[in-house]
C-alpha positions as CSV (number, residue, x, y, z in Angstrom):
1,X,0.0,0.0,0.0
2,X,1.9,3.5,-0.7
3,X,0.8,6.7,1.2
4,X,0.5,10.5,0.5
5,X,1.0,13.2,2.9
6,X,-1.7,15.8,2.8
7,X,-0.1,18.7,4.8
8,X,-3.0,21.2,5.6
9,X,-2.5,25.1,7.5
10,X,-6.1,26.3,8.0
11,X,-7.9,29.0,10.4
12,X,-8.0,27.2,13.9
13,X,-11.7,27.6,13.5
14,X,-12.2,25.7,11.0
15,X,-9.8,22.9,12.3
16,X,-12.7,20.3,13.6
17,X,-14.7,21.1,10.2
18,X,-11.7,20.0,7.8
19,X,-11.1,16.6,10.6
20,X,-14.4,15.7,10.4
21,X,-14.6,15.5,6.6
22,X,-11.4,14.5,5.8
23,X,-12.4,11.2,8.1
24,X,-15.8,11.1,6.0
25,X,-13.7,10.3,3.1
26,X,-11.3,8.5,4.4
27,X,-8.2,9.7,6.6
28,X,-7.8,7.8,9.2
29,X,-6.5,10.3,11.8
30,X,-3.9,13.4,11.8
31,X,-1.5,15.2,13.1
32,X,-2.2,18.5,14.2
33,X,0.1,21.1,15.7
34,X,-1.4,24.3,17.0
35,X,-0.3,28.0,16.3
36,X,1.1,28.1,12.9
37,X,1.8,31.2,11.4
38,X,2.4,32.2,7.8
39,X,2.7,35.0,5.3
40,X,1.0,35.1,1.7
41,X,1.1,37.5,-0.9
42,X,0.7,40.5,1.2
43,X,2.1,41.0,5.0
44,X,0.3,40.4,8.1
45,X,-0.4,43.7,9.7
46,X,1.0,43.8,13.5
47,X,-0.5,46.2,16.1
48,X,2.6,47.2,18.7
49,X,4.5,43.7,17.5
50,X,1.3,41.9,18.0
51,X,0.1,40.3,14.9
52,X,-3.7,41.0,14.1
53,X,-3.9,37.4,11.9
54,X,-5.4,34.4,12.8
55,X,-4.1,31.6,14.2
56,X,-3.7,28.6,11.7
57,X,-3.2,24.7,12.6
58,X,-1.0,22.8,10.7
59,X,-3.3,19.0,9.9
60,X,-0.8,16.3,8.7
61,X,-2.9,13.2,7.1
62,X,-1.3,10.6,5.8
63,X,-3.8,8.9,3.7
64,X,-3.8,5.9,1.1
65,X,-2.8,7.0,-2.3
66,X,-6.2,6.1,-4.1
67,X,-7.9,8.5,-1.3
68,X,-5.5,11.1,-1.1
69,X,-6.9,13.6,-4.1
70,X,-10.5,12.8,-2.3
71,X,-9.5,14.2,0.5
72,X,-7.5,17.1,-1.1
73,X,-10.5,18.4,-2.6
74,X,-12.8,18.2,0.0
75,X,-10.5,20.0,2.6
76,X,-10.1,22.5,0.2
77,X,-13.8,22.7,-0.3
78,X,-14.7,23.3,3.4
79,X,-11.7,25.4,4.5
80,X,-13.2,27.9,1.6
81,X,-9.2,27.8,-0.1
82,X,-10.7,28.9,-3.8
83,X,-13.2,31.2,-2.6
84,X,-11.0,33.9,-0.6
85,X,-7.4,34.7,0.0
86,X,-5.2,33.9,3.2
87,X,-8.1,31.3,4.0
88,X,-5.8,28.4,4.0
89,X,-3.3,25.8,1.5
90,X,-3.3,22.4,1.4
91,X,-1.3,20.4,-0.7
92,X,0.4,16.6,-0.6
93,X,3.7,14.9,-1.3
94,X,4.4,11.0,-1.8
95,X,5.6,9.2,1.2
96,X,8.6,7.0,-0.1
97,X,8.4,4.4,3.2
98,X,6.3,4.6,6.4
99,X,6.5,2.3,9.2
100,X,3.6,2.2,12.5
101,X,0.4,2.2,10.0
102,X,0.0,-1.4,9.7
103,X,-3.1,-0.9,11.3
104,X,-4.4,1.4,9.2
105,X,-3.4,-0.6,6.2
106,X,-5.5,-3.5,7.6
107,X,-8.2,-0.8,8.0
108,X,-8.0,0.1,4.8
109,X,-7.3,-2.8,2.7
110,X,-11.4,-3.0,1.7
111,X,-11.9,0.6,1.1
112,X,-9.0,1.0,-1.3
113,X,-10.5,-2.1,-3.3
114,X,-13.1,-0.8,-4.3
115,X,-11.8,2.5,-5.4
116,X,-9.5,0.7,-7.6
C-alpha cells in the first residue's frame, strides 16, 4: 500500500470542520500542531508587534494514495481555499516508506479495493 501526505494550514476555527470531513472520506486520523503562522502575498499587519492574523493549525494526514486527491478536494472545499485569500493551502507529497500504519493498512485494505 503506498501513502501521501496531505499537509493542511487552516484557520484554527475551521480545524474540527476539515477533521471531520477529511475522516468522512477517508483519513484515518492526523497530526495537528497548534499556532502556525504564515505569510502570503501581502504581510500580516501587526498592532505594537502583535500580529492582528489568525491563528492557523497545521493537519498532517497521511492517507492511502487512491484516497489522497479525495481528500484534497474536499479540505479545500470546506476550508473555503478557492473562494477567498489567506483562507488556508493544502497540498500533498508522496511518502517514499512509512513504518507504525499497519493498522491502518488493515483498515483500509477493503476501502481502497473498491476505489481501484
Amino acid at each position: 500500500m503506498h501513502f501521501k501526505l496531505i499537509i493542511t494550514l487552516v484557520e484554527d476555527s475551521k480545524t474540527n470542520a476539515v477533521m471531520d470531513a477529511a475522516r468522512k472520506c477517508g483519513a484515518t486520523g492526523a497530526t495537528i500542531i497548534n499556532q502556525a503562522r504564515g505569510e502570503g502575498l501581502e504581510k500580516e499587519r501587526t498592532f505594537l508587534g502583535l500580529s492582528l492574523g489568525t491563528q492557523r493549525d497545521m493537519l498532517m494526514f497521511l492517507v492511502e494514495e487512491h484516497l489522497s486527491r479525495a481528500i484534497l478536494e474536499t479540505i479545500a472545499d470546506i476550508a473555503g481555499m478557492d473562494e477567498s485569500s489567506g483562507a488556508g493551502i493544502a497540498f500533498q507529497i508522496d511518502v517514499e516508506d512509512a513504518v507504525g500504519v499497519a493498522h491502518q493498512v488493515a483498515s483500509l485494505t477493503d476501502v481502497v479495493e473498491e476505489k481501484i
